[in-house]
DRENBA-437477 format. One record per residue (C-alpha): x, y, z. Coordinates in steps of 0.02 Angstrom, whole numbers, padded with zeros to 5 digits, always signed. Each point is the difference from the previous one (the first is absolute). Last residue first. Layout:
XYZ
...
This chain:
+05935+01883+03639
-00157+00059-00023
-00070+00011-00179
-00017+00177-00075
-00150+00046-00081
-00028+00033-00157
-00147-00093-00067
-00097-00002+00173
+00030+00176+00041
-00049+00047-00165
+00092+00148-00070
-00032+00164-00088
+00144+00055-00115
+00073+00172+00067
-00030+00157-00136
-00138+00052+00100
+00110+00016+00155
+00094+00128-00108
-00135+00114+00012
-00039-00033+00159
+00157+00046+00076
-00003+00165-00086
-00161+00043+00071
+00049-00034+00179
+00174+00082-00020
-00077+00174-00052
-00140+00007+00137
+00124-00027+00115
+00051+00209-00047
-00177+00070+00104
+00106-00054+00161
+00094+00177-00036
-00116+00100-00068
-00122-00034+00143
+00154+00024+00126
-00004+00178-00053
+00153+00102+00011
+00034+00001-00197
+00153-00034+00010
+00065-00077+00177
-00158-00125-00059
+00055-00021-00178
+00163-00072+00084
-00065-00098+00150
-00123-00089-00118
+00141-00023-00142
+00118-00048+00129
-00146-00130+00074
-00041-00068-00174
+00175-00019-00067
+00108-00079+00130
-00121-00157-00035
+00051+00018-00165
+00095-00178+00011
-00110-00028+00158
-00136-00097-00049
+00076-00101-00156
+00166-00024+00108
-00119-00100+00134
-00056-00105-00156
+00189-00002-00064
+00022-00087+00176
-00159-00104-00022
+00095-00065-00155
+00135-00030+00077
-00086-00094+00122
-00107-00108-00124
+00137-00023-00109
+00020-00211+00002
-00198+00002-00026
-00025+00134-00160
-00114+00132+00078
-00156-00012-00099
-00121-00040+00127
+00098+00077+00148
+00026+00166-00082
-00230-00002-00036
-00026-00027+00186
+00125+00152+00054
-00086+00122-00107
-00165-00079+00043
+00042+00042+00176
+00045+00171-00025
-00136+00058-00106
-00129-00101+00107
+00041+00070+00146
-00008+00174-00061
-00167+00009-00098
-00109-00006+00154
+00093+00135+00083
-00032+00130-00130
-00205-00014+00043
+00071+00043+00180
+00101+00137-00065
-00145+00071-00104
-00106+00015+00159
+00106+00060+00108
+00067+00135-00083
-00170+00055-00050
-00051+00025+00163
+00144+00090+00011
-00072+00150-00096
+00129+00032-00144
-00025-00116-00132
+00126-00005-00145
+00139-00089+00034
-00116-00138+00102
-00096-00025-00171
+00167-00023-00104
+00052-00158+00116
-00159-00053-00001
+00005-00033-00179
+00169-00067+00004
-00026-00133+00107
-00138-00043-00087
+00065-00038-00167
+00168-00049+00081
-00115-00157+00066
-00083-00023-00124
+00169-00029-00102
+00097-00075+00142
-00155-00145-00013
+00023-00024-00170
+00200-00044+00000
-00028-00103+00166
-00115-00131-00081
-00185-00005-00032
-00075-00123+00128
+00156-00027+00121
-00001+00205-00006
-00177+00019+00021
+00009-00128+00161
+00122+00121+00093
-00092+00147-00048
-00135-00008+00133
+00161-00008+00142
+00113+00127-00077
-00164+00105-00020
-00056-00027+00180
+00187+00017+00072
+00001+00178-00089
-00148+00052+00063
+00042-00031+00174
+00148+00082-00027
-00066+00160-00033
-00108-00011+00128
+00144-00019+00120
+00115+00137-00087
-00139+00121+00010
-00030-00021+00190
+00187+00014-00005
+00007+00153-00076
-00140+00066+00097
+00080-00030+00166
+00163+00102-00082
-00107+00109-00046
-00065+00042-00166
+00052+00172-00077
-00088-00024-00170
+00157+00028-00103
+00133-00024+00136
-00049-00124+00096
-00070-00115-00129
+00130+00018-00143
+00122-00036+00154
-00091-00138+00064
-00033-00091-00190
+00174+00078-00053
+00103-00188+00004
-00163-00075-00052
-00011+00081-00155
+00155+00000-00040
+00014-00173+00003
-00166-00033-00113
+00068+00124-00137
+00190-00088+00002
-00114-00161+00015
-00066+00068-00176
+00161+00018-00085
+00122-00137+00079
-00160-00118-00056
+00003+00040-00177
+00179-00029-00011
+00006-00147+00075
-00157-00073-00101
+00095+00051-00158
+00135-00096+00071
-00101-00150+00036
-00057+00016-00201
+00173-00009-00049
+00080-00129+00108
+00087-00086-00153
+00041+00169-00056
+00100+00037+00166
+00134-00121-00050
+00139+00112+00024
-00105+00047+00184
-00008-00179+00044
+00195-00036-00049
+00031+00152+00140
-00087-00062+00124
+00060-00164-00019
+00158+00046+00010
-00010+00093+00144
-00097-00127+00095
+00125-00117-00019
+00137+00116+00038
-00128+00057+00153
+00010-00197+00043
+00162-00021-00010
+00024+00114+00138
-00132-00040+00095
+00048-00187-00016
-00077-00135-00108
-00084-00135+00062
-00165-00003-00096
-00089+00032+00172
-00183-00094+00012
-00124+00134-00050
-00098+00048+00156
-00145-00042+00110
-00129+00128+00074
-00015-00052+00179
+00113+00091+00120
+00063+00150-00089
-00199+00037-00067
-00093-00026+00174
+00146+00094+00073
-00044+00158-00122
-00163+00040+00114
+00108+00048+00169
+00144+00077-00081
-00089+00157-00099
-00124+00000+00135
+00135+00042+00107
+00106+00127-00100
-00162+00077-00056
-00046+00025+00165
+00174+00076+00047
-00060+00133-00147
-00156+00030+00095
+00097+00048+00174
+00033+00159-00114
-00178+00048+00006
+00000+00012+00171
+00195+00045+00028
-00059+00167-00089
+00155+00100+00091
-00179+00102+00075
-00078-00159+00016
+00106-00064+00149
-00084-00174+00002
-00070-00052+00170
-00115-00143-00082
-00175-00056+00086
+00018+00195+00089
+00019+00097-00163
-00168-00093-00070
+00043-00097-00145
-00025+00131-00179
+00178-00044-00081
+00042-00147+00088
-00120-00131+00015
-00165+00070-00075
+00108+00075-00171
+00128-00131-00006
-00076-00142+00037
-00176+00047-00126
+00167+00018-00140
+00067-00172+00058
-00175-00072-00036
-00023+00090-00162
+00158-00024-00075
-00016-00182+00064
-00182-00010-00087
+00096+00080-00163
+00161-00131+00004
-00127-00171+00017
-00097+00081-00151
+00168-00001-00096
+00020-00178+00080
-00157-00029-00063
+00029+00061-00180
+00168-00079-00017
-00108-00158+00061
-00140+00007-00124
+00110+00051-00154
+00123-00176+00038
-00153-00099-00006
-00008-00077-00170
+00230+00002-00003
-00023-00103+00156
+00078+00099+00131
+00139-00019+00127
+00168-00017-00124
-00089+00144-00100
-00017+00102+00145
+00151-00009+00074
+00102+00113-00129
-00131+00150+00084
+00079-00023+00177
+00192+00002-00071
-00035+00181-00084
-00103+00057+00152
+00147-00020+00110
+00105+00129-00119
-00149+00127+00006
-00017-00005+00199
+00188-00016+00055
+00033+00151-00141
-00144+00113+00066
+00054-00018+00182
+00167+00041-00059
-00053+00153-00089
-00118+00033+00175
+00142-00003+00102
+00112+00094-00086
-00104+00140-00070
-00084+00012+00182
+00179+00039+00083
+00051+00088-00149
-00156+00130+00043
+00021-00005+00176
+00073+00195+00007
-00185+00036-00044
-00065-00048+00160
-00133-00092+00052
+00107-00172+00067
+00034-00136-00097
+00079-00113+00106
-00176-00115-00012
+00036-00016-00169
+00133-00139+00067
-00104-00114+00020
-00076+00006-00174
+00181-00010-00048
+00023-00164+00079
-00156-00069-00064
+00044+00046-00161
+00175-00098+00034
-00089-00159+00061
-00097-00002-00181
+00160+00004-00072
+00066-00151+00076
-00160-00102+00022
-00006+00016-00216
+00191-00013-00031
+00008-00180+00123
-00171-00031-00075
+00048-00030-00198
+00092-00157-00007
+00053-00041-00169
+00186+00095-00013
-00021+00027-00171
-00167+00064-00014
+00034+00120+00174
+00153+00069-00120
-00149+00040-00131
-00082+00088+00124
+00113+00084+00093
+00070+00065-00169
-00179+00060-00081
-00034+00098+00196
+00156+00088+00002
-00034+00130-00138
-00170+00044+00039
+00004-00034+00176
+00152+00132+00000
-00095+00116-00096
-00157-00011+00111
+00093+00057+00134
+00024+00157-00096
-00167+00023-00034
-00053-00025+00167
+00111+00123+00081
-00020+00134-00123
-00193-00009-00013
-00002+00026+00207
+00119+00152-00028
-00100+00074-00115
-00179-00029+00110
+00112+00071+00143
+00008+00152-00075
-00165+00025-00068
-00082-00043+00180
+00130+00107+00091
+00067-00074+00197
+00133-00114-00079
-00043-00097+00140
-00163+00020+00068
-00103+00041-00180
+00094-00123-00120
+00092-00116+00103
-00183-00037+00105
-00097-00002-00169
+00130-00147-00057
+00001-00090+00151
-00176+00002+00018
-00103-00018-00180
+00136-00081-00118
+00148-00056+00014
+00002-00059+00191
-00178-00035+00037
-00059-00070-00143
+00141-00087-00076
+00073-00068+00159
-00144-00052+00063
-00051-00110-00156
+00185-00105+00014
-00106-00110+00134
-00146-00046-00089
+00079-00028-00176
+00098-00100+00107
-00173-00100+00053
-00006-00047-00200
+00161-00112+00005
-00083-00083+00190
-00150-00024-00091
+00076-00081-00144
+00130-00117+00118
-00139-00069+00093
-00112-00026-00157
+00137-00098-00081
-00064-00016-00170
+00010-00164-00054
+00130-00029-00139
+00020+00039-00191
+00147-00099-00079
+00175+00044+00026
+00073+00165-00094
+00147-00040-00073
+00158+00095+00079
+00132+00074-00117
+00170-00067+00023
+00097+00075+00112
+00130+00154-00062
C-alpha cells in the first residue's frame, strides 16, 4: 500500500478549473431531470407499460435495484480510485457510459414488450451517472479553500438547477411541443419526446468537456489496477475495523442515506405523482419541472453563503425542516394550485440539502480518503436507496393511491433529522480540509 499523502499547503484557487468542476453539475442536470424524473420516467410509466400504477412499480423496481449495485460498488471504486491517485480516467469513463445509455433510450419504443430494453438502459445510465459523481465530488476539496468550499458546492448545485431548467425549456419547445413541420417526428411511435433522451446524450457530452479538459488530477501513485483494487481493498476494509475513529462521519452517513432516500424518491415520482394524482400533462409536467427548478437553483444559490457562515451540519437541518414541511403540505392539498405552490416553496430547501451534504463530507473527510470517502458518501444515498421507491411502488400496488404511496418519504426525512442532530456542528474554517 503507498504511503499516505500529506496534504500540501493551501493554494490559489484555480478559478478556471472551479468553474469548469461546477459547469458538470451543468451538464449531468439533464440527465436527472429529464430522464429519471419528469419525461423519461412519465413516458415508461403511461406509454410503455401503458397503466399508471403499474408502471409506477416497475419504475421503483428498476431504480432501486440499480441503486444496490451503486450502493455496494461505489465504497470499492472509491477507495481503489485512492490508491491508484488519478481520479478522471474512472470519472470521463463512466460519465461516457450514461451518455451512451441516454442514447440508447431512444430504442425505447411505446410498447410494453420494451420493458428490459428501458430497465437496461436506464440501470446503466443510472450506474455511469452515480459512479461519475463519486470522482466529481472528491474534487472539491483539492479545488476549494476549506472557507469557500460551501459557496461553490452550492453554485455548482445552482449551476445543475439553471441546466435542469434550460435543458427542460429544450425539451419541451424543441421537441416535445416544435411545430410537426420544423421536426418530422412520427409522434404516434412518440419519436418526439423520445428525440429528448438523444438530447440528454448531447448535452450530457457537450458541458462535461469543460470538466475532462481542465480540472487537474492527482498525480498517479504507480500502482496498477490490479494492485490497486488490493490496495483499495485493504484499505477499505482496515477503514471500516476502524470505523470508531470516523464515528461522527458515520453518523453523518447514516443520517444522510435516510433523508436523501426521502429526497430521491421524491424526485424519482415528481412526474408520476404529478400525472397521476392531479392528472397534469405532459406540457404541464414540464412547466412544473421548470419552475420547480428555478426554485431550487435560487435556494442552492441564497444558501450557499449560509452554509460557509454556519457550517453544513446546520444548514441540512433548515433545510430538512423545510423540506419536509412542504413535503406534507403537497400530500395533503388537492386543488393543483396547491401543488404548485407547496412544490415551489419545497424547491428552495433542495439545493441546499444536497449541497451542504456534500460541503460538510469535504470538510471533515480525512485528505488521503477523500474518494473513498465520497464512495461511502454515494453508498450513504443509495444503501436504502432500493428502499424508498419499492416501498412507494409497494404501498402504491396496495392501497391503489399514489398519495399513500409518495406519502411514505415522509418517514426517511424525519428519521434523517433526527440523527442529524446527533452530528457535531463544524466550522468550515476550523475543519477544513487543506488541498493537496
Amino acid at each position: 500500500m503507498p504511503p499516505q499523502r500529506t496534504p500540501a499547503p493551501a493554494a490559489p484557487e484555480d478559478k478556471r478549473a472551479l468553474w469548469s468542476w461546477a459547469l458538470y453539475d451543468w451538464a449531468n442536470s439533464a440527465f436527472f431531470a429529464i430522464i429519471l424524473t419528469f419525461v423519461f420516467a412519465q413516458y415508461f410509466s403511461v406509454s410503455v407499460m401503458e397503466d399508471k400504477v403499474a408502471g409506477t412499480e416497475a419504475w421503483g423496481n428498476i431504480v432501486g435495484i440499480a441503486g444496490v449495485f451503486v450502493a455496494l460498488l461505489g465504497p470499492v471504486l472509491g477507495a481503489i480510485a485512492d490508491q491508484s491517485g488519478r481520479r478522471k480516467p474512472w470519472f470521463i469513463s463512466l460519465t461516457l457510459l450514461c451518455v451512451l445509455a441516454c442514447a440508447m433510450l431512444w430504442t425505447v419504443t411505446p410498447d410494453p414488450g420494451q420493458y428490459w430494453n428501458a430497465a437496461l438502459w436506464v440501470g446503466l445510465g443510472i450506474l455511469g451517472a452515480e459512479f461519475a459523481f463519486i470522482f466529481y465530488n472528491a474534487m472539491l476539496p483539492d479545488l476549494a479553500s476549506p472557507e469557500r468550499t460551501g459557496r461553490w458546492s452550492g453554485w455548482a448545485w445552482g449551476l445543475g438547477y439553471v441546466g435542469g431548467v434550460c435543458s427542460l425549456v429544450v425539451a419541451l419547445y424543441g421537441f416535445i411541443e416544435a411545430d410537426a413541420a420544423v421536426f418530422p417526428l412520427d409522434r404516434d411511435n412518440a419519436e418526439h419526446v423520445r428525440a429528448t433522451f438523444i438530447l440528454v446524450a448531447l448535452w450530457y457530452l457537450v458541458f462535461s468537456l469543460p470538466a475532462f479538459i481542465f480540472v487537474p488530477d492527482r498525480p498517479a501513485t504507480g500502482l496498477g489496477l490490479a494492485a490497486a483494487t488490493r490496495a483499495g481493498l485493504r484499505q477499505l476494509k482496515e477503514s471500516l475495523a476502524h470505523v470508531r475513529q470516523y464515528r461522527d462521519i458515520v453518523r453523518f452517513l447514516i443520517a444522510r442515506m435516510l433523508y436523501t432516500d426521502g429526497l430521491a424518491t421524491i424526485f424519482t415520482f415528481g412526474g408520476v405523482y404529478a400525472a397521476g394524482t392531479f392528472n397534469m400533462s405532459p406540457t404541464e409536467v414540464l412547466q412544473f419541472a421548470i419552475a420547480l427548478n428555478v426554485t431550487a437553483g435560487l435556494g442552492a444559490l441564497g444558501f450557499a453563503w449560509v452554509d460557509d457562515a454556519l457550517g453544513g451540519r446546520n444548514t441540512i437541518l433548515l433545510a430538512l425542516v423545510g423540506l419536509g414541511a412542504c413535503a406534507l403540505a403537497i400530500l395533503l392539498v388537492d386543488s393543483t394550485t396547491g401543488f404548485w405552490a407547496w412544490g415551489m416553496a419545497l424547491g428552495l430547501f433542495v439545493g441546499p440539502l444536497q449541497s451542504a451534504s456534500r460541503s460538510h463530507l469535504a470538510r471533515v473527510a480525512p485528505p488521503h480518503l477523500q474518494t473513498q470517502m465520497f464512495g461511502l458518501f454515494a453508498f450513504s444515498g443509495k444503501a436504502t436507496a432500493f428502499a424508498g421507491p419499492l416501498l412507494v411502488g409497494w404501498v402504491t400496488a396496495v392501497t391503489g393511491s399514489q398519495r399513500w404511496g409518495i406519502s411514505t418519504i415522509l418517514l426517511f426525512l424525519v428519521a434523517g433529522f433526527l440523527l442529524m442532530l446527533k452530528v457535531p456542528a463544524t466550522e468550515a474554517r476550523e475543519h477544513g480540509v487543506s488541498r493537496g
